[in-house]
C-alpha positions, 0 to 999 in steps of 0.5 A: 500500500502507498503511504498516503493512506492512514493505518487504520482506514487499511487495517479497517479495509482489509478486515472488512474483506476478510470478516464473512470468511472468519465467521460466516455466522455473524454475517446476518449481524452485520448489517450495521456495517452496510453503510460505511463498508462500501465508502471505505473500500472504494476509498483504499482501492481509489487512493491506490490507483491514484499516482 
């Protein structure tokens, strides 16, 4: 990852990805997570294609 992007917003990013496959059950759980989920993703893809 480049260095622009703040830690936090990476390890958030990754740990989205990876949440349904650590524990498929608490995927109906989840839908608090619906609205910012998307936003962060796009922001970490966004920021790494940028030059």
């Amino acid at each position: 990852f480049e260095r622009k992007t703040p830690l936090d917003e990476t390890a958030l990013a990754i740990y989205l990805v990876m949440r349904p496959y650590l524990n498929p059950l608490l995927l109906q759980h989840s839908f608090d997570y619906n609205k910012e989920a998307p936003a962060h993703l796009s922001s970490l893809v966004l920021r790494s294609l940028s030059p």
